[in-house]
Every structure is written in C-alpha cells, then in structure tokens.
C-alpha positions as YAML, in Angstrom:
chain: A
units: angstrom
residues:
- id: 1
  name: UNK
  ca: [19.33, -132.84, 43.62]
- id: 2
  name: UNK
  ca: [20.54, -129.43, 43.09]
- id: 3
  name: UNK
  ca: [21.52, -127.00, 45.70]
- id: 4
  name: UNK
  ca: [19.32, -124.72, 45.03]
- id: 5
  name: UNK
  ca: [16.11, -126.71, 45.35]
- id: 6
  name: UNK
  ca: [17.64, -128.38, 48.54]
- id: 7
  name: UNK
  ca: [18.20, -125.01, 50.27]
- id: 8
  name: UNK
  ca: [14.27, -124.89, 49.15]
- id: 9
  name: UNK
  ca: [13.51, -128.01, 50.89]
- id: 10
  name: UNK
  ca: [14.67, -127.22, 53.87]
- id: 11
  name: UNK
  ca: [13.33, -123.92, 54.24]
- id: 12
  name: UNK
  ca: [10.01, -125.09, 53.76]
- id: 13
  name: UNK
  ca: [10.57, -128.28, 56.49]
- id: 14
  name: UNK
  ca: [11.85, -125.70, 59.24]
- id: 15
  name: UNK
  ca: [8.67, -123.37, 58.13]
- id: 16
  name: UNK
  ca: [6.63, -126.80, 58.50]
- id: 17
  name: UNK
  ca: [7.78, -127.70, 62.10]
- id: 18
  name: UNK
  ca: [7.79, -124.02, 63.13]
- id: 19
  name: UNK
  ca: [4.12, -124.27, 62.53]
- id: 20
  name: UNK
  ca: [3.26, -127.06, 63.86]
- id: 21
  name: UNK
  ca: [4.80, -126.37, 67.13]
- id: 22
  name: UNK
  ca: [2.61, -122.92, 67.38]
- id: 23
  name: UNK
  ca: [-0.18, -125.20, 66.66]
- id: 24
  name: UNK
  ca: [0.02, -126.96, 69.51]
- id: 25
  name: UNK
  ca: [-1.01, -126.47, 73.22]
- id: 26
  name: UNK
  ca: [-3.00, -123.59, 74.30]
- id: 27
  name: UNK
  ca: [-2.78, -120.02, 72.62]
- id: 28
  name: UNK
  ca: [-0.57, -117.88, 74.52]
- id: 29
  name: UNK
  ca: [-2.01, -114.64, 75.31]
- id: 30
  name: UNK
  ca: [-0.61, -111.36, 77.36]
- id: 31
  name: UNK
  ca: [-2.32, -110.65, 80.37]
- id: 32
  name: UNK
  ca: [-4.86, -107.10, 79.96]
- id: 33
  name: UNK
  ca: [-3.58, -104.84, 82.72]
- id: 34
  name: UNK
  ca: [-5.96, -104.76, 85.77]
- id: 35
  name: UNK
  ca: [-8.36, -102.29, 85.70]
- id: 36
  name: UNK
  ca: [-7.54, -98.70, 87.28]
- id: 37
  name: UNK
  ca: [-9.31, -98.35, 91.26]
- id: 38
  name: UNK
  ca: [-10.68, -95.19, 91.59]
- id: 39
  name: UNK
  ca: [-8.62, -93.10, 94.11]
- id: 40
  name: UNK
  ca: [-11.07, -91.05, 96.49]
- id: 41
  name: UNK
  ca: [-10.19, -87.90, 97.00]
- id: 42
  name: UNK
  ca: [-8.61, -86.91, 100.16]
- id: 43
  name: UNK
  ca: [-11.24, -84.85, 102.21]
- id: 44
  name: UNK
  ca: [-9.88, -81.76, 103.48]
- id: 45
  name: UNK
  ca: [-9.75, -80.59, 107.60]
- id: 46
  name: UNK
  ca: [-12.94, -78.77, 108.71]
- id: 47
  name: UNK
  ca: [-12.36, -75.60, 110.36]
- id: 48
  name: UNK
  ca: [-11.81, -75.67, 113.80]
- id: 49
  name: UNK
  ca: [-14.53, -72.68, 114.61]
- id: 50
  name: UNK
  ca: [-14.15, -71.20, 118.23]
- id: 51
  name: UNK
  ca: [-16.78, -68.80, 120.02]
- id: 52
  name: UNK
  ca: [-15.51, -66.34, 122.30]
- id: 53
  name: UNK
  ca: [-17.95, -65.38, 124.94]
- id: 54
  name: UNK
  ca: [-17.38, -62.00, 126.81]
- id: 55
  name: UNK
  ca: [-18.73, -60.12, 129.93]
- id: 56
  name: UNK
  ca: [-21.36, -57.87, 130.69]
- id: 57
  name: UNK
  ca: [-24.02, -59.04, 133.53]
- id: 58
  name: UNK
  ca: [-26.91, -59.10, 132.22]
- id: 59
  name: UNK
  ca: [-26.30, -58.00, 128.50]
- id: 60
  name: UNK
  ca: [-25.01, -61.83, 128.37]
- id: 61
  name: UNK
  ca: [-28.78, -63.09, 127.16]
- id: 62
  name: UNK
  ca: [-27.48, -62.00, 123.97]
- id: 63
  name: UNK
  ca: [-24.56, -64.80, 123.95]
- id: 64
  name: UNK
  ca: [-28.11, -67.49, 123.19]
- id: 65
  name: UNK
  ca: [-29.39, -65.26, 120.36]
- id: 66
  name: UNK
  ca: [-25.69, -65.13, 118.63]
- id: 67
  name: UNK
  ca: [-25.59, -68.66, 119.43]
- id: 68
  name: UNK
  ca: [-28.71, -69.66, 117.90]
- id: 69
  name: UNK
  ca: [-28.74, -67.66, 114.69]
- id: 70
  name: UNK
  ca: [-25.12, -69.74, 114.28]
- id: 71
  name: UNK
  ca: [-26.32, -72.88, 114.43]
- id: 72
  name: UNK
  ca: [-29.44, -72.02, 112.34]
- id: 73
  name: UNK
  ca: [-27.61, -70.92, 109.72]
- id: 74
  name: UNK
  ca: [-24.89, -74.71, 109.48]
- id: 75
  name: UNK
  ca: [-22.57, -72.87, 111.64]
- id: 76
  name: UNK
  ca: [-21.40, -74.82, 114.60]
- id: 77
  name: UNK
  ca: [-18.73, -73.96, 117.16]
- id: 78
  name: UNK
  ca: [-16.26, -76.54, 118.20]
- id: 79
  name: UNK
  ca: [-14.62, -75.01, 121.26]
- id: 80
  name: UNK
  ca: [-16.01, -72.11, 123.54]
- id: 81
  name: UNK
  ca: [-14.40, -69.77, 125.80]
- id: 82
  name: UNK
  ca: [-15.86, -67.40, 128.18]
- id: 83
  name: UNK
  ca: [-15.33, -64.85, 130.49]
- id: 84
  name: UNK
  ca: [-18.22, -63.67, 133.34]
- id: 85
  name: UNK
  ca: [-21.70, -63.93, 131.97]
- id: 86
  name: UNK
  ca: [-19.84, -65.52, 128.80]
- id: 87
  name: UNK
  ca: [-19.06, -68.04, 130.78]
- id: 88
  name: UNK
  ca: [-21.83, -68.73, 132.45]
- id: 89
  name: UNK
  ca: [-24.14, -68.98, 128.91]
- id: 90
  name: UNK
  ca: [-20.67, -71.00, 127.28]
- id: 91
  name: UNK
  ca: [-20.81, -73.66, 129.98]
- id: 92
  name: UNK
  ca: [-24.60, -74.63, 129.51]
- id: 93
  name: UNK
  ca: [-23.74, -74.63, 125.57]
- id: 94
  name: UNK
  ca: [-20.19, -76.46, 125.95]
- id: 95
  name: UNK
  ca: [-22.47, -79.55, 128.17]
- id: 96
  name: UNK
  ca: [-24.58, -79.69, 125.34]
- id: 97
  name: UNK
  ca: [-27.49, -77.96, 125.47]
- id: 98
  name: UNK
  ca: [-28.81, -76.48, 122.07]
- id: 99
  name: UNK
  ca: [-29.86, -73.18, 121.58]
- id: 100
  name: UNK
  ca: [-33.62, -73.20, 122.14]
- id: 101
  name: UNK
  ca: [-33.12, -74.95, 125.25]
- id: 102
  name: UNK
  ca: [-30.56, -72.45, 126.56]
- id: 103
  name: UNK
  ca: [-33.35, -70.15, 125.92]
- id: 104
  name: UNK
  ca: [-35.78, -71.61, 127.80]
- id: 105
  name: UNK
  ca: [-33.37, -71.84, 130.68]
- id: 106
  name: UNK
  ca: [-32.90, -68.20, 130.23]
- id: 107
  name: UNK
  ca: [-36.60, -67.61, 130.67]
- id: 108
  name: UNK
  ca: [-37.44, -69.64, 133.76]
- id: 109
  name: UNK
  ca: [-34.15, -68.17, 135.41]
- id: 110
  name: UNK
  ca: [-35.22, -66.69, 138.69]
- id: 111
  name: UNK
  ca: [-32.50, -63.98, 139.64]
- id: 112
  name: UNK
  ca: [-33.15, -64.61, 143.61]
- id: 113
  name: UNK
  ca: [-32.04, -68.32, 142.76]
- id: 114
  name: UNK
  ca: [-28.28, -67.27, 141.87]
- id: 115
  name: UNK
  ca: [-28.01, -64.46, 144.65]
- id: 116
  name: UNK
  ca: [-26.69, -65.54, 147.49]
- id: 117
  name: UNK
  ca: [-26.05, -61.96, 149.34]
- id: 118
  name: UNK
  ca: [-23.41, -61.94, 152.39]
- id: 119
  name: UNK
  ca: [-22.45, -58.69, 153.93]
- id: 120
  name: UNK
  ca: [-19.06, -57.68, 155.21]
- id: 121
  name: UNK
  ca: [-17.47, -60.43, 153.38]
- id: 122
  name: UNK
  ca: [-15.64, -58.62, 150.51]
- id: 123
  name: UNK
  ca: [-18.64, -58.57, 148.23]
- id: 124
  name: UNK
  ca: [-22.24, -58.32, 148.36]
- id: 125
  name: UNK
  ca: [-23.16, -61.42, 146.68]
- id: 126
  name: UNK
  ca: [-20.91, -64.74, 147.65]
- id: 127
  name: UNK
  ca: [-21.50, -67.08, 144.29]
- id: 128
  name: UNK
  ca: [-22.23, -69.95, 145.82]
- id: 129
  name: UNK
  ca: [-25.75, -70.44, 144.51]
- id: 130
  name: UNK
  ca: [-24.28, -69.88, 141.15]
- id: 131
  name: UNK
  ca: [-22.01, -72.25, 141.41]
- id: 132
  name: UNK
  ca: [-24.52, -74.91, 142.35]
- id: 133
  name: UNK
  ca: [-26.85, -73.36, 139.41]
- id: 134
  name: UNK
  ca: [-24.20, -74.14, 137.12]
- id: 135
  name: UNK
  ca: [-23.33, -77.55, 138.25]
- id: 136
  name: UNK
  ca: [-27.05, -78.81, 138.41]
- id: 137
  name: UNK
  ca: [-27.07, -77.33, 134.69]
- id: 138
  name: UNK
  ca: [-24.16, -79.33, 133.65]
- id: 139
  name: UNK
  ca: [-24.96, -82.21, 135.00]
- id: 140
  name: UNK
  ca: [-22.47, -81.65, 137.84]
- id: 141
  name: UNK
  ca: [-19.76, -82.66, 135.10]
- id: 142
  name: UNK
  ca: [-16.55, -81.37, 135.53]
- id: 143
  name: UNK
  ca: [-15.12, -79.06, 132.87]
- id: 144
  name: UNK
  ca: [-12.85, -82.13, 131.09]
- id: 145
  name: UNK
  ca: [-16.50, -84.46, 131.08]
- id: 146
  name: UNK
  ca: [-18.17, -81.42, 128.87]
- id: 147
  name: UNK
  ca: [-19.62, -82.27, 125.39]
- id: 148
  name: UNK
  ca: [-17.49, -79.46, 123.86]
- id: 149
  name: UNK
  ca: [-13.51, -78.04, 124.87]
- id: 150
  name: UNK
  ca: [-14.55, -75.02, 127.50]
- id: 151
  name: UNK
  ca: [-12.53, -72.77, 128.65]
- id: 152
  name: UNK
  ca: [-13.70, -69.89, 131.96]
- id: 153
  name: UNK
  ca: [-11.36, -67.17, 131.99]
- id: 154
  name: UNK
  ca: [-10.65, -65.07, 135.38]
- id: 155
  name: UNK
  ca: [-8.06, -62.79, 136.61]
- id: 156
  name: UNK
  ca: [-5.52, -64.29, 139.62]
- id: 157
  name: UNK
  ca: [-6.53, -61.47, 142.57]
- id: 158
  name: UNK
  ca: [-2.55, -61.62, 143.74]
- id: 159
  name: UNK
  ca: [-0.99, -61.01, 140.81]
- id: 160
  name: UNK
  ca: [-3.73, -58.98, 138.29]
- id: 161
  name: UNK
  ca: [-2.53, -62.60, 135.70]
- id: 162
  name: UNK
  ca: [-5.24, -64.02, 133.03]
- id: 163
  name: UNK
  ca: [-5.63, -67.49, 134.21]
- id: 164
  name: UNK
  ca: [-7.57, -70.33, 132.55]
- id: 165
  name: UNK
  ca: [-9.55, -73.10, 133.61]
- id: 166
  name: UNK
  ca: [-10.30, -75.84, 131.21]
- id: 167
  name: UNK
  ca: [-10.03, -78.84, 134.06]
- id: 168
  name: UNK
  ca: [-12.29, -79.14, 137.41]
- id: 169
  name: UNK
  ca: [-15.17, -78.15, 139.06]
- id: 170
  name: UNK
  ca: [-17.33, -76.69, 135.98]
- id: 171
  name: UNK
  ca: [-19.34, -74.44, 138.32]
- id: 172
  name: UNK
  ca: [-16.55, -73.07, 140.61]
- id: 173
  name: UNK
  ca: [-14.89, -71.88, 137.21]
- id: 174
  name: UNK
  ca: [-17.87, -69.61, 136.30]
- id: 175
  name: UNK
  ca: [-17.92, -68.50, 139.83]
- id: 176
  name: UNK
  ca: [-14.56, -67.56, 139.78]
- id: 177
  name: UNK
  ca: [-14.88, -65.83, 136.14]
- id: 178
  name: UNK
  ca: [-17.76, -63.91, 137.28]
- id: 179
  name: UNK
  ca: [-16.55, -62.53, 140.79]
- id: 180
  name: UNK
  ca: [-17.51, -58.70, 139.95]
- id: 181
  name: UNK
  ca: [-14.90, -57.35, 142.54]
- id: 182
  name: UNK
  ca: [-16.66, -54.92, 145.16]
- id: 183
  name: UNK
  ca: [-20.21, -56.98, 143.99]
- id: 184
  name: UNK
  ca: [-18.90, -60.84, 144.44]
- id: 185
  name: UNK
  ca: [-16.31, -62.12, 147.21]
- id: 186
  name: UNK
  ca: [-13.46, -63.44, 145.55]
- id: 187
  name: UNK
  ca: [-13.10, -67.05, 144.78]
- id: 188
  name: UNK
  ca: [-10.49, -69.01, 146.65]
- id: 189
  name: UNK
  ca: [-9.58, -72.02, 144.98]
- id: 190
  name: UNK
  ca: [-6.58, -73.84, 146.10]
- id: 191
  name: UNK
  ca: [-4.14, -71.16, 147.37]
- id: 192
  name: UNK
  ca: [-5.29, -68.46, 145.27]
- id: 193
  name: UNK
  ca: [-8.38, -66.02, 145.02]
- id: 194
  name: UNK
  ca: [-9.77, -65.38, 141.43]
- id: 195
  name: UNK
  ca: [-12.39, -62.59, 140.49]
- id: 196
  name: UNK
  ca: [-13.72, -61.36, 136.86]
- id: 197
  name: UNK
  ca: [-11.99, -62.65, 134.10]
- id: 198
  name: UNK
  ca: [-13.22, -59.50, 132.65]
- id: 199
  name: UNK
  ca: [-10.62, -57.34, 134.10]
- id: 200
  name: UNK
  ca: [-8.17, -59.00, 131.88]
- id: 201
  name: UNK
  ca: [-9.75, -60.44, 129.28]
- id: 202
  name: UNK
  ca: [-13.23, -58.83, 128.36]
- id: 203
  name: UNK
  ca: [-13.65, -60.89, 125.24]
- id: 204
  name: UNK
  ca: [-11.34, -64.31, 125.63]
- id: 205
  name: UNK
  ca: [-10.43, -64.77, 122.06]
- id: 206
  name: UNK
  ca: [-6.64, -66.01, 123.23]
- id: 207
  name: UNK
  ca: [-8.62, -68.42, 125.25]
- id: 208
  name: UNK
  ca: [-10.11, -70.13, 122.42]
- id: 209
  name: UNK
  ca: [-6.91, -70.30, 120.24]
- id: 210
  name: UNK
  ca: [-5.44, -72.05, 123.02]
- id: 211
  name: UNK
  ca: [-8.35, -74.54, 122.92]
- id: 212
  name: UNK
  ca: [-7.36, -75.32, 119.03]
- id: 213
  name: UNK
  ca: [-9.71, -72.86, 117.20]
- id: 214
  name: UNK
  ca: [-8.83, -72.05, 113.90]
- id: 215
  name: UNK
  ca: [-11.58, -69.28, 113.60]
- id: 216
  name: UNK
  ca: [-12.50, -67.30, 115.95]
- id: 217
  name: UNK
  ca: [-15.98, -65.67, 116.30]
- id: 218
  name: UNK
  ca: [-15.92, -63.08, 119.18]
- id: 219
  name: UNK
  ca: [-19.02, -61.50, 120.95]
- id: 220
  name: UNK
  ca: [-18.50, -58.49, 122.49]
- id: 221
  name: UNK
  ca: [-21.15, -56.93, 124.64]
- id: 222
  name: UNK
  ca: [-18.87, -55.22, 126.95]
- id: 223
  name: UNK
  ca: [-20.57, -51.19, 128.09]
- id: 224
  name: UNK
  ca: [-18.88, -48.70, 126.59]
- id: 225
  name: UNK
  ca: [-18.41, -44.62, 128.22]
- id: 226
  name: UNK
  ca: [-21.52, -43.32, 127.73]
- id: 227
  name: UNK
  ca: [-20.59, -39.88, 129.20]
- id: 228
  name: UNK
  ca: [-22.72, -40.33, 132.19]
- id: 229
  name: UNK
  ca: [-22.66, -41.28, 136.11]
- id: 230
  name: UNK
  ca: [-23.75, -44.75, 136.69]
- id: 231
  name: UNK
  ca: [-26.66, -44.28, 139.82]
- id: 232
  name: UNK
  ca: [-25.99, -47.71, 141.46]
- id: 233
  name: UNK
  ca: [-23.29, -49.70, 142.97]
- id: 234
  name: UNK
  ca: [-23.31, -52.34, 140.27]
- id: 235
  name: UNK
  ca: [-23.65, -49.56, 137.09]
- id: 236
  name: UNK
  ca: [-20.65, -48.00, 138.70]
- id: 237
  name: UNK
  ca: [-18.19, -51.31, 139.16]
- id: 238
  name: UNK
  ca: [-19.37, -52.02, 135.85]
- id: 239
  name: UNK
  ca: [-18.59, -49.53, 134.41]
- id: 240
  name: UNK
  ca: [-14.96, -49.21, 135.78]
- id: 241
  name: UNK
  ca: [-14.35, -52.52, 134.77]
- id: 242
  name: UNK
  ca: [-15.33, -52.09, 131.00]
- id: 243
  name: UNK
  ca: [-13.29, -49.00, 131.14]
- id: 244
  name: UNK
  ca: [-10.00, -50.39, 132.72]
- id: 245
  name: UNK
  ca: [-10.56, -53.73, 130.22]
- id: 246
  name: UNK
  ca: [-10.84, -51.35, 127.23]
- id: 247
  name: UNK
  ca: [-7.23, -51.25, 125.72]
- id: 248
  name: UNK
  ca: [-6.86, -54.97, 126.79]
- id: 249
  name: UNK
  ca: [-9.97, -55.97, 124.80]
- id: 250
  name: UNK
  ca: [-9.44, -53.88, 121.55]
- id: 251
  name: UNK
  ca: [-5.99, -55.67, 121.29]
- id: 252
  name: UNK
  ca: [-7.42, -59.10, 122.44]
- id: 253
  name: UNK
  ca: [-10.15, -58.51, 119.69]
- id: 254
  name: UNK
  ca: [-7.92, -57.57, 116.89]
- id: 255
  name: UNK
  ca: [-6.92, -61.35, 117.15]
- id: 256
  name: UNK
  ca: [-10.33, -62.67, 116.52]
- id: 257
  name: UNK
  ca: [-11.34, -63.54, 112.89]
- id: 258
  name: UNK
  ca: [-14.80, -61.69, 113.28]
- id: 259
  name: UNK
  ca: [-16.59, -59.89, 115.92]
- id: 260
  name: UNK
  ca: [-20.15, -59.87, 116.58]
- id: 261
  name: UNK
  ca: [-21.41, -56.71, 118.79]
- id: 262
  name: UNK
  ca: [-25.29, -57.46, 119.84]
- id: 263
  name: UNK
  ca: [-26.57, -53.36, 120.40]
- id: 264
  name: UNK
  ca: [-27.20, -53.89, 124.33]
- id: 265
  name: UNK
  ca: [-25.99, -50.96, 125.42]
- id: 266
  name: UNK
  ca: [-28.58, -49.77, 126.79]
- id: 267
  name: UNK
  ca: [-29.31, -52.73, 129.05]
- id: 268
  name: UNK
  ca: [-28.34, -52.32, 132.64]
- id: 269
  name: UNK
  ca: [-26.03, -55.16, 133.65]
- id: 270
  name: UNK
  ca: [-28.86, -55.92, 136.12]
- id: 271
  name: UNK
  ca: [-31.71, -55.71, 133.77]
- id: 272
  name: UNK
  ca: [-32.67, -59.26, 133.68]
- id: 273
  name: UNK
  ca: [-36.55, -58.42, 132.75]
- id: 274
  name: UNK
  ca: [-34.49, -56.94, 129.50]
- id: 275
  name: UNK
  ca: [-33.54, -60.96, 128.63]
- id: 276
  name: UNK
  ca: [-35.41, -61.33, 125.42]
- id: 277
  name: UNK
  ca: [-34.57, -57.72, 123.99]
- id: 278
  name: UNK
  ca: [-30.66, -59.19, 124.67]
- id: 279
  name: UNK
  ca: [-31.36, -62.25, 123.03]
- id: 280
  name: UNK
  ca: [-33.38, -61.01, 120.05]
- id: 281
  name: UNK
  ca: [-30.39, -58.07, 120.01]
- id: 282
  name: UNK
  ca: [-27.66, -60.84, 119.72]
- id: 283
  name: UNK
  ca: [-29.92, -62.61, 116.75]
- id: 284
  name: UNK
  ca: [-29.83, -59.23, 114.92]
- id: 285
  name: UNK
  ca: [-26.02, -58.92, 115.41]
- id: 286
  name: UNK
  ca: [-25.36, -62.35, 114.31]
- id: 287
  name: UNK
  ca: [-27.90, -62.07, 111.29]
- id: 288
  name: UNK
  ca: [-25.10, -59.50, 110.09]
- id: 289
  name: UNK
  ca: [-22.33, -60.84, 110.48]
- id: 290
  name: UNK
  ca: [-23.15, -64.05, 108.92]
- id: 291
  name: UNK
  ca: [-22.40, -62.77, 105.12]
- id: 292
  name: UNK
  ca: [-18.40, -62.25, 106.62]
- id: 293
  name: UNK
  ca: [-18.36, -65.46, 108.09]
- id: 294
  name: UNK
  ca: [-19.78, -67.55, 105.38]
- id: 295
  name: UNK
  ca: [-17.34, -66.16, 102.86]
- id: 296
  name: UNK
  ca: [-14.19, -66.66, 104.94]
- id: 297
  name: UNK
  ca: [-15.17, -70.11, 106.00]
- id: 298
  name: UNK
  ca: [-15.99, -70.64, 102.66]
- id: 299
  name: UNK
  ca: [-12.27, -69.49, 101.22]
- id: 300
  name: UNK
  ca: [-10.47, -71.04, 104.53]
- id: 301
  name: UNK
  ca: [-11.93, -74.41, 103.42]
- id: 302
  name: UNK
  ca: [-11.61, -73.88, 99.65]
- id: 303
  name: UNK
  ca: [-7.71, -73.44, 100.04]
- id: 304
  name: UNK
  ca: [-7.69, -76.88, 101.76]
- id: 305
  name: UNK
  ca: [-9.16, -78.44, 99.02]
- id: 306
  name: UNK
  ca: [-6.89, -77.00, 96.96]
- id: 307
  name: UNK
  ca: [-3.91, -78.00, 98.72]
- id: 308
  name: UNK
  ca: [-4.87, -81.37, 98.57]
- id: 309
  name: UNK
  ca: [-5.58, -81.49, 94.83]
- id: 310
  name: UNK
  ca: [-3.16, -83.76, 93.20]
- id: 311
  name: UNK
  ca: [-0.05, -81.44, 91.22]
- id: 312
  name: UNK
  ca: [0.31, -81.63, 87.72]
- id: 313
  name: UNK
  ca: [2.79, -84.32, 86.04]
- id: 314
  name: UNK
  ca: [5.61, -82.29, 84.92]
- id: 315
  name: UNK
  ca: [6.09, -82.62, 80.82]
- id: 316
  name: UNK
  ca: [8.69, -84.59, 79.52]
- id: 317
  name: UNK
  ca: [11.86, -82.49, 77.59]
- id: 318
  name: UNK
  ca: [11.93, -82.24, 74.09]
- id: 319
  name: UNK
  ca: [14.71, -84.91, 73.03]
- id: 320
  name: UNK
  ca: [17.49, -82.75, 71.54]
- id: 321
  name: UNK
  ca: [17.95, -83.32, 67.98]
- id: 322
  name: UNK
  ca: [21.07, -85.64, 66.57]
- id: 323
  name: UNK
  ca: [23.45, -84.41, 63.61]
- id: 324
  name: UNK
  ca: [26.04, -86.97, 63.99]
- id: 325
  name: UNK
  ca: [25.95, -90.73, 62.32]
- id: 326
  name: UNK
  ca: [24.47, -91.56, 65.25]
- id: 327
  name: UNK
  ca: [21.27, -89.87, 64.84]
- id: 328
  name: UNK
  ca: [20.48, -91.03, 61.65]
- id: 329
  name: UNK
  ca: [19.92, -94.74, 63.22]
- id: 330
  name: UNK
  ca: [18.04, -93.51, 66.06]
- id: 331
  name: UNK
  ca: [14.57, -93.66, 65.70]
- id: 332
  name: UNK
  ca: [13.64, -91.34, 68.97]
- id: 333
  name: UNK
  ca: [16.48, -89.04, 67.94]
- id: 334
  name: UNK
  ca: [14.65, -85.15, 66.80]
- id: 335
  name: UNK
  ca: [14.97, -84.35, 63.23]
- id: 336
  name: UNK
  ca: [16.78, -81.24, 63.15]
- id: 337
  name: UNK
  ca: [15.08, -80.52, 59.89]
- id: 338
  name: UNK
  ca: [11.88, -80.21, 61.49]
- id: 339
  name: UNK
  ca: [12.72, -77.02, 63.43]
...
C-alpha cells in the first residue's frame, strides 16, 4: 500500500475513535453562572431630631401647640430637653403622652393644685405639690424609665453652674428646674440646692445635643424688655431673669438648627386663664416654621442617601499601543494606526 493512502488510513481511524469516544457517556455541559441576588440598598440613619423646651411660667402652654403642629405634620422628636415650664410640658411628652392628651391635661390643670405656698422659707411657693403633680403624671417613673431621652436643666445655687439631670426622681428634676428664685425655695438634692435652669440656660439646646440630637428645634418663649415696670412680685423676678439669661440664650440659640418663637409676649407668666391663646400661639409659630424644617430634614437625609450610594467602577486604561515585533502578535495590543 502506498504511503500516501496509509497516512490516509490512519487519519481517518484516529478521526473514527475520536468520535466515538465523544459519543459516549453523557454530554458534558458548563455550568450557567448562578443567577445575580438582588442587593438591597442600605437604608440610611434617620435624623436624630431634638426639641428644646425653654422657660417662661405660664407662656409654657405654648410648648403643647409647637408640639402638636410637629407631630401633625410627620415630625417627631426623639429626645427632649427642658428648662422651667419647658420642663415641666417636656416630661409629660418624654413619658409618652401625645399631644392632644397633653392638652387636655393642660385644661383640667387647677393652678391651686401645684401651689404649695410657705412663707419665710426662701420662696413663696415650696414645689412640693409640683413635684408630686409631675410624678403622678409620669407614672412616678424615674427620668431613665421615660418613653423618650429627657433631660431638666437647672442652675447649681453654690456655684451659678448649668447642671443636668437625665437620671432620678422625674418630678424632683422639674422642681428643681423650675425654682423661680425669690418665688420657689430652692431645691436641695443631695448636698446641693438647685433653682431655675433658666438663669443659665433659657432655651437648653446644649442639653439636647448632649442627649444625641442631630437637629435641634428650639422654642423660645422667654419675655423680652418691654420698656415697662413689671406691677407684681412674679412680673418683676421674671423679668430679671429673662434679662440676666439674655446674652446666655442668644449664644445658646445660635447652636440650635431652628427656632420656633410662639408670640406670647403678652401673657403674664401667671396668666394661666391665657392657656389656650399660648397653645393656639405656639401652633401658629410652629405652622411657620415648618417650611425651614421640612427642607433641611429633607437635605440632611438626602446627603445620607447619597453617601451610601454605591461609587462608580473606575474605567479601565486604554492599553498603550505596541510598535515593536511584539505587538504585531498581540491580539490586545492598540493599533497605533488607529490614533
């Protein structure tokens, strides 16, 4: 047999067994890739929104109407600070109580019930029946136990120092931050004596902060110099306090994120018949302040999202082109003759 035809031959016998072995057994197959899982997208940190509650008697109805145009509107406070009657309306809402029942607290409130008066005693009124007023309110909780991060702000008599409570007896705190000096004896508690927080801290925005907020909404209904003489004791200490607390409270309130300033000026810081002009005046305030609010909650929480987007996959370099034998055999190699 020739060469040529047996070189044939065996070609087509290696072809032959080459197929046959393919033929055989199962088909071998690559395995599809597993299907992509949908990632879900991070959510980002709500805003931690604080309400800073200040003083001012009986102007503090208008802390419930600021508080309940809030809510109304989707906008919910997660810590709450206060200092006198802030304090007072901040620990009923920090043990849970919702707006409209705050309210209706406000309305039944008989003055007489948290008067306690006590002559010769360094004040007129000793604050013991607003202490128990507060702790019945609360459940007799202590400020740790409350449904929201409190904080009562008062002034250490000794030393004229901001001090803090956000542990204890709930109602012996909003004494203590309410103790008008010359109107309420001072608070002894431990070895110290506390009165108004408002002497310090008219509008406890630093309070909050130090509570964890992230955005502070102040209320200020602190009296301002009208340019007249007070005619009673309590106009008069009032008065001197909101004056001595000014310069503190402008640079205390320069911290907050927005400030809400209910028009209660007029309202005698023992008006109480004046409660639901105070709380229909804090409404009002809130009502216009609600436009800032939204939008900078709105851009604060926007930037988080953003910041968790994923970041865009860098793009690959250009491969730089070859002009040497060895780019002619590379098939990923850039044609220089394309630039």
């Amino acid at each position: 047999m020739p060469a040529p035809t047996r070189l044939r031959l065996s070609l087509l016998c290696a072809t032959a067994v080459v197929l046959a072995a393919c033929g055989g057994g199962d088909t071998v197959r690559p395995t599809p890739p597993a299907p992509a899982q949908p990632v879900a997208a991070a959510k980002p940190k709500p805003v931690r929104i604080g309400l800073a509650l200040g003083g001012g008697a009986a102007k503090g109805f208008a802390h419930i109407g600021v508080i309940k145009m809030l809510e109304a509107n989707g906008i919910t406070p997660h810590v709450v600070s206060g200092t006198s009657a802030g304090s007072v309306v901040g620990a009923l809402y920090a043990s849970g109580m919702d707006p409209f029942a705050l309210q209706e607290k406000a309305v039944a409130l008989d003055e007489s019930s948290i008067r306690d008066v006590r002559l010769f005693s360094g004040g007129l009124v000793q604050g013991q029946a607003l202490q128990d007023y507060v702790n019945a309110q609360v459940g007799n909780r202590p400020i740790q136990s409350l449904s929201k991060p409190f904080a009562a702000v008062t002034t250490w008599l000794e030393t004229g120092e901001r001090s803090v409570f956000v542990r204890g007896n709930t109602g012996q705190a909003v004494r203590a931050s309410s103790a008008v000096p010359g109107v309420f004896e001072p608070v002894r508690i431990g070895e110290r004596s506390f009165v108004d927080g408002g002497v310090v801290s008219p509008v406890p925005v630093d309070a909050a902060r130090q509570l964890g907020a992230e955005y502070v909404i102040a209320v200020d209904i602190s009296s301002k110099a009208s340019g007249t003489t007070p005619t009673h004791l309590l106009g008069v200490v009032n008065q001197s306090i909101a004056i001595m607390g000014q310069t503190l409270g402008k640079q205390e309130l320069a911290r907050a994120d927005v400030v809400i300033r209910p028009a209660v000026n007029d309202i005698g810081p023992a008006d109480f018949e004046q409660r639901n002009a105070a709380i229909l005046a804090g409404e009002r305030a809130a009502l216009a302040a609600l436009p800032q609010i939204r939008k900078e909650l709105a851009a604060e929480r926007a930037r988080r999202v953003a910041a968790l987007a994923p970041k865009p996959v860098p793009k690959a370099p250009e491969p730089e082109c070859e002009t040497s034998w060895v780019g002619a055999i590379n098939p990923f190699g850039k044609d220089c003759a394309d630039d």
